[in-house]
ROMI-499031 format. One line per field, with one value per atom (N, C-alpha, C, O, CB): residue number from 1; x, y, z. Coordinates in Angstrom, 1 decimal, always signed. Atoms other than C-alpha are relative to their C-alpha. Glycine has a CB too. Layout:
BEGIN
n NUM ... $
xx X ... $
yy Y ... $
zz Z ... $
//
This chain:
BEGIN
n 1 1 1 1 1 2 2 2 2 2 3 3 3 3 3 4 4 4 4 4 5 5 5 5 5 6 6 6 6 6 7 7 7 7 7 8 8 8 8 8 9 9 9 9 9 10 10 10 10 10 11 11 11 11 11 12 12 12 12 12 13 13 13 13 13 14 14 14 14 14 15 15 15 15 15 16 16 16 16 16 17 17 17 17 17 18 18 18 18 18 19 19 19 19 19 20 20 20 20 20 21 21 21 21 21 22 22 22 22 22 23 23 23 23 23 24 24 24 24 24 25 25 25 25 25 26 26 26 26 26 27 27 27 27 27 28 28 28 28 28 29 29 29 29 29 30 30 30 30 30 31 31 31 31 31 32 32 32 32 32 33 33 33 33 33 34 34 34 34 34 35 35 35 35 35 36 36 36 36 36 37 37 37 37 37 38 38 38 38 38 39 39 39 39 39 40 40 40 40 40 41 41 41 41 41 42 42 42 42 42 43 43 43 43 43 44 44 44 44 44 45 45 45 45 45 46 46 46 46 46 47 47 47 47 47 48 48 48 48 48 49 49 49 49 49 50 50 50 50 50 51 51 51 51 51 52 52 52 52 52 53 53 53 53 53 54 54 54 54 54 55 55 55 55 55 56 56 56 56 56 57 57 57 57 57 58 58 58 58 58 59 59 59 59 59 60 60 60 60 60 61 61 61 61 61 62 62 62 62 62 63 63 63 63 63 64 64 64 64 64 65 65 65 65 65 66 66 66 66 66 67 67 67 67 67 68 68 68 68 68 69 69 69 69 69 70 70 70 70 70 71 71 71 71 71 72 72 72 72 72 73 73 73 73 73 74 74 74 74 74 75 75 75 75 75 76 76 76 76 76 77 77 77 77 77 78 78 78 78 78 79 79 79 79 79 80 80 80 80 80 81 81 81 81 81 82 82 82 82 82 83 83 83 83 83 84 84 84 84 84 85 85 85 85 85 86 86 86 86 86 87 87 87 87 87 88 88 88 88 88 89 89 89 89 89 90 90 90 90 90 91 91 91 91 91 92 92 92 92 92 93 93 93 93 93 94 94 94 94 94 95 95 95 95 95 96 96 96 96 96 97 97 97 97 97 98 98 98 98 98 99 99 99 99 99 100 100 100 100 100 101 101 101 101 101 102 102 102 102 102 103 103 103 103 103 104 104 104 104 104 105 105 105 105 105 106 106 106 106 106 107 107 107 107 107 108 108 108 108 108 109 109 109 109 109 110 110 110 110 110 111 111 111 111 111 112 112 112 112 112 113 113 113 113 113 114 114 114 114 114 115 115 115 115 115 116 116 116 116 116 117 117 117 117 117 118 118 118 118 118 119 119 119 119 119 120 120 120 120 120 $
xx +0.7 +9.7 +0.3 -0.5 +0.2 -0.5 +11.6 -0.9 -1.3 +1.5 +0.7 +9.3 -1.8 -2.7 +0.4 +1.3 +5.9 -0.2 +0.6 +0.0 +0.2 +3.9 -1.8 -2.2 +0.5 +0.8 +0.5 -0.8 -0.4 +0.5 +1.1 -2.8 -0.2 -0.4 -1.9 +0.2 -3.1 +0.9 +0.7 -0.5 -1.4 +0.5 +0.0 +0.0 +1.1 -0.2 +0.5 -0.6 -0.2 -1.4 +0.5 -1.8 +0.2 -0.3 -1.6 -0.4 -0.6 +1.1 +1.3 +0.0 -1.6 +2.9 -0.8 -0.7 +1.8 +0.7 +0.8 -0.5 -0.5 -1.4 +0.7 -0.8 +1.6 +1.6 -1.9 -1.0 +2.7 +0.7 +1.1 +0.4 -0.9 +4.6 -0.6 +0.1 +0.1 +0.5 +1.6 +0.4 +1.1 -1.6 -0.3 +2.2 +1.3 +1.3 +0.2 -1.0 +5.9 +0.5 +1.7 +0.9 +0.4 +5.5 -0.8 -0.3 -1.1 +0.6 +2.9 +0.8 +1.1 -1.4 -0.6 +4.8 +1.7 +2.3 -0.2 -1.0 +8.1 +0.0 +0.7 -0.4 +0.3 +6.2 -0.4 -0.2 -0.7 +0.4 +4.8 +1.0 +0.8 -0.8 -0.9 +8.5 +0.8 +1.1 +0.5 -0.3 +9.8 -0.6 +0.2 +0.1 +0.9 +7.2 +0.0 -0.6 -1.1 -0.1 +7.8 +1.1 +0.9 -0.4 -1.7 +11.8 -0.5 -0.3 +0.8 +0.3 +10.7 +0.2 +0.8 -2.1 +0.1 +9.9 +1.4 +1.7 -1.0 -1.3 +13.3 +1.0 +1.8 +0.9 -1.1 +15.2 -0.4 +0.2 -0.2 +0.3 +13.3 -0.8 -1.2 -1.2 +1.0 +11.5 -1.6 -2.5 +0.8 +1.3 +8.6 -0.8 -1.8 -0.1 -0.1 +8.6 -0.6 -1.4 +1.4 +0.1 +8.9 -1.9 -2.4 +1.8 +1.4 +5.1 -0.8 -1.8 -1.0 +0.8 +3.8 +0.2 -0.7 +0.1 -0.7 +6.1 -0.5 -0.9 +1.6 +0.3 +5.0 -1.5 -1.7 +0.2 +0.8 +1.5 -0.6 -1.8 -0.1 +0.2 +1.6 +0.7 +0.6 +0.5 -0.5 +3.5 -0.9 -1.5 +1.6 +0.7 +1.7 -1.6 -2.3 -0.1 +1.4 -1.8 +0.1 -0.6 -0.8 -0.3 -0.3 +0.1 -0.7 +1.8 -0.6 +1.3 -1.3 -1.4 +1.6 +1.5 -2.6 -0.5 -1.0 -1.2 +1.1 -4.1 +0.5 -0.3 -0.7 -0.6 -1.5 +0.2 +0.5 +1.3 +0.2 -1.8 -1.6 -1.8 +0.6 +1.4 -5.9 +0.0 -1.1 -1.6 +0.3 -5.3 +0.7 +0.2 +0.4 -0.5 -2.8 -1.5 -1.9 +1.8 +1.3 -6.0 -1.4 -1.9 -0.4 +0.9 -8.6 +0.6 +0.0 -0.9 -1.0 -6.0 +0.3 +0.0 +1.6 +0.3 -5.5 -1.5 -1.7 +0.2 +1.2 -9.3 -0.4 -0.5 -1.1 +0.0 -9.9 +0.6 -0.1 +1.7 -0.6 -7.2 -0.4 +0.4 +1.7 +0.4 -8.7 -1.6 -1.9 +0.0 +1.2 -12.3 +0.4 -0.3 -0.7 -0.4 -10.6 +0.2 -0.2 +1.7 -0.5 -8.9 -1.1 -0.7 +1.4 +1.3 -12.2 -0.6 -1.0 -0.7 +1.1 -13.8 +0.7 +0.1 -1.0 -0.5 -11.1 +0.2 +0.1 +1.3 -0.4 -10.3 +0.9 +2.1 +0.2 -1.1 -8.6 +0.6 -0.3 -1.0 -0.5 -6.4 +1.6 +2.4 -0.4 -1.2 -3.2 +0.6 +0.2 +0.3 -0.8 -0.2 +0.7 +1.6 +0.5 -0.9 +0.9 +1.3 +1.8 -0.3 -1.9 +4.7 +0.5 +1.3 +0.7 -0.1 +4.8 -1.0 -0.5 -0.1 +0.6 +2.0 -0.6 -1.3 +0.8 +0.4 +1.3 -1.3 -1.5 +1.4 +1.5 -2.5 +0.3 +0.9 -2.4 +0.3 -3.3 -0.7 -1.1 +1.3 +1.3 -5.3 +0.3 +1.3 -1.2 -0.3 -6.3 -1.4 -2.6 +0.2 +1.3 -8.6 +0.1 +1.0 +0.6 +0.2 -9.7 +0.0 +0.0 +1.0 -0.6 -8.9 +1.0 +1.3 +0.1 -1.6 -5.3 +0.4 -0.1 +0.9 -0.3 -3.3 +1.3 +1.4 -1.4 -1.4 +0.5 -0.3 -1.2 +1.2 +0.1 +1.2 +0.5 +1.6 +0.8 -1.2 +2.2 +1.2 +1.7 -0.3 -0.7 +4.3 +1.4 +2.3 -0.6 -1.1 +6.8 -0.6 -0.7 +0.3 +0.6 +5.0 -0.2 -0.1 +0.8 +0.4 +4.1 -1.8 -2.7 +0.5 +0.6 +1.4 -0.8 -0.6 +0.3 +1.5 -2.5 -0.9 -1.2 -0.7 +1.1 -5.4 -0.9 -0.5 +0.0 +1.4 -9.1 -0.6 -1.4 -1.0 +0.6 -9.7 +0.5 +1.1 +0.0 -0.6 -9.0 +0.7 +1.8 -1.9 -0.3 -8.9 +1.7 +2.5 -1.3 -1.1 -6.1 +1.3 +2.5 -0.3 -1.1 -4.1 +0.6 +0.2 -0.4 -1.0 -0.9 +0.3 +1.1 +1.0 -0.4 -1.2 -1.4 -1.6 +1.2 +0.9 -4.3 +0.0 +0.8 -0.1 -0.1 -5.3 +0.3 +0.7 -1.0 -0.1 -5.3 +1.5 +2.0 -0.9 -1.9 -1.5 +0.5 +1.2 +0.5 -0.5 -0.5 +0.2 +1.2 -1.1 -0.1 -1.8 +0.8 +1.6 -1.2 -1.2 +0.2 +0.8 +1.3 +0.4 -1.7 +3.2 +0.1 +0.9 +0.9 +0.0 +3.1 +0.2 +0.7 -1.9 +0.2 +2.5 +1.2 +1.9 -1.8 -1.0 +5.0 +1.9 +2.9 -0.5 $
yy -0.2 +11.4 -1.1 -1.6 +1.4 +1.7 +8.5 -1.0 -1.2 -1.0 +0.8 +5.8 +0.3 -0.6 -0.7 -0.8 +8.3 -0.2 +0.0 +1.7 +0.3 +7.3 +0.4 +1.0 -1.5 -0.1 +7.7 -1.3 -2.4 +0.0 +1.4 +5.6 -0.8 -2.0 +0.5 +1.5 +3.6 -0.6 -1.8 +0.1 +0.3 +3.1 -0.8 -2.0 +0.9 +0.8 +1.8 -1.8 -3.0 +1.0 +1.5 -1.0 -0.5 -1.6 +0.0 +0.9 -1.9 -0.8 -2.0 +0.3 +1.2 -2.6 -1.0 -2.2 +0.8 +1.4 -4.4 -1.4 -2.5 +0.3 +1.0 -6.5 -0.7 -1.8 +1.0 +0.6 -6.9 -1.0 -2.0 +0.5 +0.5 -7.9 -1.5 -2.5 +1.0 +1.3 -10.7 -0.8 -1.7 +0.0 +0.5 -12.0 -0.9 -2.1 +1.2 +0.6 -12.6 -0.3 +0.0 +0.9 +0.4 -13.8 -1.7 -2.8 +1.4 +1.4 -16.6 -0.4 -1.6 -0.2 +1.2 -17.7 -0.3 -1.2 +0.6 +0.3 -17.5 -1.7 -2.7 +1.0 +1.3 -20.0 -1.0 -2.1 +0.0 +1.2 -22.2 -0.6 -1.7 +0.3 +0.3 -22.4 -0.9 -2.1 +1.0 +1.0 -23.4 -1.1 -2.0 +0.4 +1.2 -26.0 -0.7 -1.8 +0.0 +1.5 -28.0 +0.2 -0.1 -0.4 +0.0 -27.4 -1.3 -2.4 +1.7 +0.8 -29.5 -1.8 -2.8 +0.5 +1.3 -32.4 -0.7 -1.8 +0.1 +0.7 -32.5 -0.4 -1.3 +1.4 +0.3 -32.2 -1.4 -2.4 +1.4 +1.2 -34.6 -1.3 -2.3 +0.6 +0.9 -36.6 -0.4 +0.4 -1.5 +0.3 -38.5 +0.7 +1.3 -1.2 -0.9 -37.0 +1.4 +2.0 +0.3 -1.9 -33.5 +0.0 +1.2 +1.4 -0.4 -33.8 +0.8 +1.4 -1.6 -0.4 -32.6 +1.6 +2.5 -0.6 -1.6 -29.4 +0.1 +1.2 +0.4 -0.6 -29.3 +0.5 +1.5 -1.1 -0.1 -29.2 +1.0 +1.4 -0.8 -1.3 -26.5 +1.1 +2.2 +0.0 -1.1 -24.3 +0.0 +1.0 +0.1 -0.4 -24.7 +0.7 +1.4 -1.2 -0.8 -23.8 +1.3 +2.2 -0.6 -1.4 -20.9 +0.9 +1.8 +0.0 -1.0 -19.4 +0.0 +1.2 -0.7 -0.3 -20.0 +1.0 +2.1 -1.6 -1.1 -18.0 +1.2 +2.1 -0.3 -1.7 -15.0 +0.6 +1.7 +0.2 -0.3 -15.2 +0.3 +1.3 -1.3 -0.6 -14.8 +1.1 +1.5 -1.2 -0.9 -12.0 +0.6 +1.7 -0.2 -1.0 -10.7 +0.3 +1.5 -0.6 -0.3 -10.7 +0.9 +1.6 -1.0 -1.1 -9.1 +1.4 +2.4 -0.7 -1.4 -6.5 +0.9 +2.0 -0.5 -0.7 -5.6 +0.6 +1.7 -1.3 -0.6 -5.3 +0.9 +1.9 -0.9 -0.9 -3.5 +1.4 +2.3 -0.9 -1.4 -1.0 +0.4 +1.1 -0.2 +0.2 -1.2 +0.7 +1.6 -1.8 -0.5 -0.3 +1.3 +2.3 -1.1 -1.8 +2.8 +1.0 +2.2 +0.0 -0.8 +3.8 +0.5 +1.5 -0.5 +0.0 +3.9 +1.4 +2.3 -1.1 -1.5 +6.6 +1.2 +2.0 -0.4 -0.9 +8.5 +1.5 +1.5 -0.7 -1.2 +12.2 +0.3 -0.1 +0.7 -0.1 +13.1 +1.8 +2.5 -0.3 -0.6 +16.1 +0.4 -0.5 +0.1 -0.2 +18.1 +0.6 +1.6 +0.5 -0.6 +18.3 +1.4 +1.8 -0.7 -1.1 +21.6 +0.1 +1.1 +1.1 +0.2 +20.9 -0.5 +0.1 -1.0 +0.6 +18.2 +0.3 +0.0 -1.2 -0.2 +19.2 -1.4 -1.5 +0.8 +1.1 +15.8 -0.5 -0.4 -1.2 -0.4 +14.7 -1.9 -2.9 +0.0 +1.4 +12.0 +0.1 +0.9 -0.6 -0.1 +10.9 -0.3 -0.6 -1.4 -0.3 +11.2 -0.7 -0.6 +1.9 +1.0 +9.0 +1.2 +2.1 -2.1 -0.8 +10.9 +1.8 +2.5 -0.5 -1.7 +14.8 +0.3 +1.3 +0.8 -0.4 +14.6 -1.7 -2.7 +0.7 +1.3 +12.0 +0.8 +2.0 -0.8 -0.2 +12.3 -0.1 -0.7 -1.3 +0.1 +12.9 -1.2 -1.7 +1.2 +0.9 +10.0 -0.5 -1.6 -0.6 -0.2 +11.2 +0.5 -0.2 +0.3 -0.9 +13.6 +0.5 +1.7 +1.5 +0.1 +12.6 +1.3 +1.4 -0.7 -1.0 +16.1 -0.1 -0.3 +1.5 +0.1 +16.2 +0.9 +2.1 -0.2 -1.1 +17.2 +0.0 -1.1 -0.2 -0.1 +18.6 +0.7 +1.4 +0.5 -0.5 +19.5 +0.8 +1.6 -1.1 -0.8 +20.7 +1.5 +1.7 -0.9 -1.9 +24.8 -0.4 -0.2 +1.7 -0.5 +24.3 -0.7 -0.3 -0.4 +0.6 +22.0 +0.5 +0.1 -1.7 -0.5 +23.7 +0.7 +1.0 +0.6 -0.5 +25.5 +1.2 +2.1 -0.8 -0.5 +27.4 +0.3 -0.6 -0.8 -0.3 +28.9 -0.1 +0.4 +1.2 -0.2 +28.3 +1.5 +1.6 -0.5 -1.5 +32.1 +0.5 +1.3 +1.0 -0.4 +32.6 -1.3 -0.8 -0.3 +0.6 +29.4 +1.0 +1.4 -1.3 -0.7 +31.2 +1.4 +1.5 +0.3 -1.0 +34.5 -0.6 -0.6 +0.5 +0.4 +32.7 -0.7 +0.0 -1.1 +0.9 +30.5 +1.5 +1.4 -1.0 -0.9 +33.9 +1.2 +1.3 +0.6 -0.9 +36.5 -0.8 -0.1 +0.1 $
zz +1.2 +6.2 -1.1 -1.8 -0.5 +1.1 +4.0 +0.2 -0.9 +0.4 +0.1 +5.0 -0.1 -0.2 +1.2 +0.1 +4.7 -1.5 -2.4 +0.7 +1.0 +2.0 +0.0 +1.0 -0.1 +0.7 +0.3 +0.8 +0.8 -1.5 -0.5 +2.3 -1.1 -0.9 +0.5 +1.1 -0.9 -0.2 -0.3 -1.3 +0.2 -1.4 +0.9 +0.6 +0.1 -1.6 +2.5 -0.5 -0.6 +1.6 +0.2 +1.6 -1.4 -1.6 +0.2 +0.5 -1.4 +0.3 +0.1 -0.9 -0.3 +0.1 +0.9 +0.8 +1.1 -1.0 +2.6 -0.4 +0.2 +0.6 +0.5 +0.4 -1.6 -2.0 -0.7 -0.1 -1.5 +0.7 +0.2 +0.0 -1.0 +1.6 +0.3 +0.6 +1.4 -0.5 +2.2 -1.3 -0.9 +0.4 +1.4 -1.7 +0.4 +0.1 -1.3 +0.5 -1.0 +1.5 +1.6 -0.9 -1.2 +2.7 -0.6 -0.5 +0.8 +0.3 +1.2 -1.0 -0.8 -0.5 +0.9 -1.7 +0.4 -0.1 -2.0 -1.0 +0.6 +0.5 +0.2 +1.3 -0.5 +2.7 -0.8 -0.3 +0.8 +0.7 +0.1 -0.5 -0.9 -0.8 +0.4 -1.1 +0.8 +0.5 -0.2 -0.9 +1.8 +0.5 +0.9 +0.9 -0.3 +2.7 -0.8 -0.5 +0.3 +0.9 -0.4 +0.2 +1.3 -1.7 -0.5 +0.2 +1.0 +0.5 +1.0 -1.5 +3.5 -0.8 -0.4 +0.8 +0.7 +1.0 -0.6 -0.7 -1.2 +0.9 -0.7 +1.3 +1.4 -1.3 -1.4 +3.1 +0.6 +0.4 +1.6 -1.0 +5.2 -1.0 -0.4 +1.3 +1.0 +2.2 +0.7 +0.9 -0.3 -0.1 +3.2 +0.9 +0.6 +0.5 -1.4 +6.8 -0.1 +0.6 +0.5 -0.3 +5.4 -0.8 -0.9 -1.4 +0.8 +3.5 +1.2 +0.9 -0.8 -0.7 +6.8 -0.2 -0.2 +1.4 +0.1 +6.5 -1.0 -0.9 +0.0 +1.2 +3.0 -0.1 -0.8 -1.1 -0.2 +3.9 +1.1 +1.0 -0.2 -0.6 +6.6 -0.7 -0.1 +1.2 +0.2 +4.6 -1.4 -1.6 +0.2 +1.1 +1.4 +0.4 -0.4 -0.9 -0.4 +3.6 +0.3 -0.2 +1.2 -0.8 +5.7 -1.5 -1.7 +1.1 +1.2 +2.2 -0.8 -1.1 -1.0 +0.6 +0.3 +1.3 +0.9 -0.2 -0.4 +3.3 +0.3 +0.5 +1.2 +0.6 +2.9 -1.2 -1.4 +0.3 +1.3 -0.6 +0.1 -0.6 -1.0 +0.5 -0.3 +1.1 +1.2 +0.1 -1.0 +2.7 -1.0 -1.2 +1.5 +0.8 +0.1 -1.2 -1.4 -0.8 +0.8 -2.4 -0.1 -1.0 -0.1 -0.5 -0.6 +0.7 +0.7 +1.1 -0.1 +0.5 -1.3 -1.4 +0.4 +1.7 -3.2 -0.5 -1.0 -1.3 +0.5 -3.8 +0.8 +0.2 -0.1 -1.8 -0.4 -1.0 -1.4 +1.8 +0.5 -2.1 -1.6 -2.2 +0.3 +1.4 -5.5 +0.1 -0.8 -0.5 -0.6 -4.2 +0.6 +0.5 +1.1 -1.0 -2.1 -1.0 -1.0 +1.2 +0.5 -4.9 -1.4 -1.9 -0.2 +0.4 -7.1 +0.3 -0.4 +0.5 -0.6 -4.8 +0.6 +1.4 +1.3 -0.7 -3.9 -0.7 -1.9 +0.5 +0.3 -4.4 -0.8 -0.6 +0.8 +1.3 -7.4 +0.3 +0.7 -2.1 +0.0 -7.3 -0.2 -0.1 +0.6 +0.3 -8.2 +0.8 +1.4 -0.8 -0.7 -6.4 +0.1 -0.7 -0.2 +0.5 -5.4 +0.1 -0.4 +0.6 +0.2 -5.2 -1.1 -1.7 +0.9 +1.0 -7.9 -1.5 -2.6 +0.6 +1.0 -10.1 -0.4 -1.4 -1.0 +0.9 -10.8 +0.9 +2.1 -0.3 -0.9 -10.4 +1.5 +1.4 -1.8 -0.9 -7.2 +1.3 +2.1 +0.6 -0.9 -5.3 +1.7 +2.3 -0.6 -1.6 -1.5 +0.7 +0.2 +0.5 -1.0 +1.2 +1.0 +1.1 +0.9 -1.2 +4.2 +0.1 -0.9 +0.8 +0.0 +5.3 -0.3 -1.0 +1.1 +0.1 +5.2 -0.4 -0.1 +2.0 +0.7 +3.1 -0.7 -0.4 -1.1 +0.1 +1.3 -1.7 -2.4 +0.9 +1.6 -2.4 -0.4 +0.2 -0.9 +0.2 -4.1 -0.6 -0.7 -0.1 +0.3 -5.6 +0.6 +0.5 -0.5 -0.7 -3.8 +1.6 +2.0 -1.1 -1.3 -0.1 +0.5 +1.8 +0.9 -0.9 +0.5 +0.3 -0.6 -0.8 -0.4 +2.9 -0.4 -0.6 +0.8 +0.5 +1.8 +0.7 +1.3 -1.4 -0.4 +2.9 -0.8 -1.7 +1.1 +0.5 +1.9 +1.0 +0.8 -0.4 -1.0 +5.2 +0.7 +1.7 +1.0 -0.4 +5.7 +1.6 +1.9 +0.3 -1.1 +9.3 +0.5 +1.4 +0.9 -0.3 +9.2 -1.2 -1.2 +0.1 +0.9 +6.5 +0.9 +2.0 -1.2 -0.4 +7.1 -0.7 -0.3 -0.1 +0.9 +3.8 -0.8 -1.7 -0.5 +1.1 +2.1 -1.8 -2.6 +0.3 +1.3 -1.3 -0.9 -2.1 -0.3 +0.6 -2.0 +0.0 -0.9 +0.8 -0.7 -0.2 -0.9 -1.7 +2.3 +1.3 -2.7 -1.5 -2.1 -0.3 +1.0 -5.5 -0.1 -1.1 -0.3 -0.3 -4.4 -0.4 -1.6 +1.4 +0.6 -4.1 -1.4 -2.0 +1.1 +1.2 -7.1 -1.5 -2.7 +0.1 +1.0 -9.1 +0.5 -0.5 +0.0 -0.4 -7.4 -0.5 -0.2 +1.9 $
//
C-alpha cells in the first residue's frame, strides 16, 4: 500500500519522472562537450534531442492529466474528510490512499452502514 497512489497522482509522477529524465539528459549531453570537446558535439546533440522529446512527452503527460482532472468526480473522503477527486469506478484518496468506489456492487461498506458507524 506505500507505493498506491491516486490515478492522477500516477500520471503526474509520470510526467515528473519524464521532466527530470529529459533535462538529466540534456545535462549530460552538453557535459559530453566539456569531456570530449569538439568530438563530444555529437553526444551533445543526441542528448539535447532525446532530453526535448522527454521533455514534450513530459508536456503532453501534464495536459493529458490536466484534461482528466477537469472532468473528474469530486468527492469527500470518508476516512480523511478531505474533498478529491476520482477517474473511473474505483480510484485511491489522494490523500490518505484509502480506496473508493461509486459502484454499490463493488463496495465493501454501504453508505447507510458508514452513516451508522460514523454516528454510533
Amino acid at each position: 500500500m506505500f507505493f498506491k497512489s491516486s490515478k492522477i497522482n500516477e500520471f503526474r509522477l509520470w510526467g515528473l519522472l519524464l521532466t527530470m529524465i529529459g533535462m538529466g539528459l540534456m545535462v549530460l549531453g552538453t557535459a559530453g562537450i566539456v569531456f570530449w570537446g569538439q568530438s563530444g558535439k555529437i553526444v551533445a546533440a543526441i542528448g539535447l534531442v532525446t532530453g526535448l522529446v522527454a521533455m514534450l512527452g513530459s508536456l503532453a503527460i501534464y495536459f493529458w492529466a490536466g484534461m482528466l482532472s477537469t472532468s473528474a468526480v469530486q468527492l469527500e473522503c470518508p476516512e480523511c474528510h478531505k474533498l478529491t477527486k476520482m477517474l473511473g469506478k474505483t480510484d485511491r484518496c489522494m490523500f490518505c490512499k484509502t480506496i473508493l468506489t461509486l459502484d454499490p456492487s463493488q463496495a465493501t461498506i454501504t453508505a447507510e452502514e458508514l452513516e451508522h458507524k460514523t454516528t454510533v
